[in-house]
Wavefront OBJ file of the C-alpha trace (Angstrom):
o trace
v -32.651 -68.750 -56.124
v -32.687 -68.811 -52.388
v -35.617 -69.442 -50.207
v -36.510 -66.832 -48.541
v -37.408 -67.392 -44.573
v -40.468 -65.685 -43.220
v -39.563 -62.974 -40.614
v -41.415 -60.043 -38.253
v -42.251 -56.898 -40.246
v -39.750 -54.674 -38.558
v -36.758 -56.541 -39.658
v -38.271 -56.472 -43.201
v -38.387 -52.485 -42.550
v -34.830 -52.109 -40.942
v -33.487 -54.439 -43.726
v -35.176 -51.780 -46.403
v -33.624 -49.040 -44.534
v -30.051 -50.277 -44.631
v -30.904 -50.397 -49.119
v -31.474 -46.723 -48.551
v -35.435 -46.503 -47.782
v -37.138 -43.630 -45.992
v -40.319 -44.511 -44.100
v -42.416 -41.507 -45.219
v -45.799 -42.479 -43.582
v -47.856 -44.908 -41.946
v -51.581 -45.281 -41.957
v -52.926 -47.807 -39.338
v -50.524 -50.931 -39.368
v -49.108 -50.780 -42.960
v -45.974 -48.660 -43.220
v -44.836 -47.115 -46.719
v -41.076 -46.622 -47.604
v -39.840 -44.493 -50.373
v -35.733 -44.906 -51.918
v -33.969 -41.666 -51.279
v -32.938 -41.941 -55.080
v -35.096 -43.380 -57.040
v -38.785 -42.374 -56.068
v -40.112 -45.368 -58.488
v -38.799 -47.562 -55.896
v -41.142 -48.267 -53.231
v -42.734 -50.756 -50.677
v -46.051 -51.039 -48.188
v -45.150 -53.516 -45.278
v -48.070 -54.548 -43.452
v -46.780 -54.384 -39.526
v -49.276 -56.906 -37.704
v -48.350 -59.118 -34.982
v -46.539 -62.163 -36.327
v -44.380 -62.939 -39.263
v -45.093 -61.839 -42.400
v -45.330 -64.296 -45.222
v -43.366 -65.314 -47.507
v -45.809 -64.450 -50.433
v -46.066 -61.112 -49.245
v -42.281 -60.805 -48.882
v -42.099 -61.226 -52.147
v -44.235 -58.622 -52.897
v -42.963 -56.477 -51.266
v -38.890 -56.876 -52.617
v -40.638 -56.891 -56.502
v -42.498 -53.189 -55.182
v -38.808 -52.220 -53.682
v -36.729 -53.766 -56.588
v -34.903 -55.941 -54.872
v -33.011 -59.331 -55.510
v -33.753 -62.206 -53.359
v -30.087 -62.272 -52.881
v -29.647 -58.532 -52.174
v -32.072 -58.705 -49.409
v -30.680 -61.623 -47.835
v -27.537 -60.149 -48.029
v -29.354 -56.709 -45.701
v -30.486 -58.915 -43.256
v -26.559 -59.836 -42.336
l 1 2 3 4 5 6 7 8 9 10 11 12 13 14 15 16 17 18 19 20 21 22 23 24 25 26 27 28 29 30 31 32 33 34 35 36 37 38 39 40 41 42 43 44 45 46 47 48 49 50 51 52 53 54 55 56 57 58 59 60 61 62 63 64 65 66 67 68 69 70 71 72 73 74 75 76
């Protein structure tokens, strides 16, 4: 399995986008995206200043469904 690096929120958002994610609100900092297909499929990024760790990260690809590799492959 790849590492995966620790990187700013909004690339984490843009890379979600690209996988077909709608932001459909944001309270305060943390942003929520929704898939445009599959409405199971969801993620919360927290948008503070700063990276966002690598824990969280992968949080936040298990709440999406994502593979490590998939992602990785959005970032591109």
């Amino acid at each position: 399995m790849s590492k995966l690096p620790s990187l700013p929120a909004h690339d984490i958002i843009r890379a979600l986008q690209k996988a077909g994610f709608k932001i459909v609100r944001q309270r305060g900092s943390h942003v929520r995206l929704v898939h445009a297909y599959d409405q199971s499929r969801y993620a919360t990024v927290a948008v503070h200043g700063g990276d966002v760790p690598r824990m969280n990260l992968v949080s936040i690809l298990r709440q999406a469904k994502i593979s490590t590799e998939e992602f990785l492959e959005l970032l591109l």
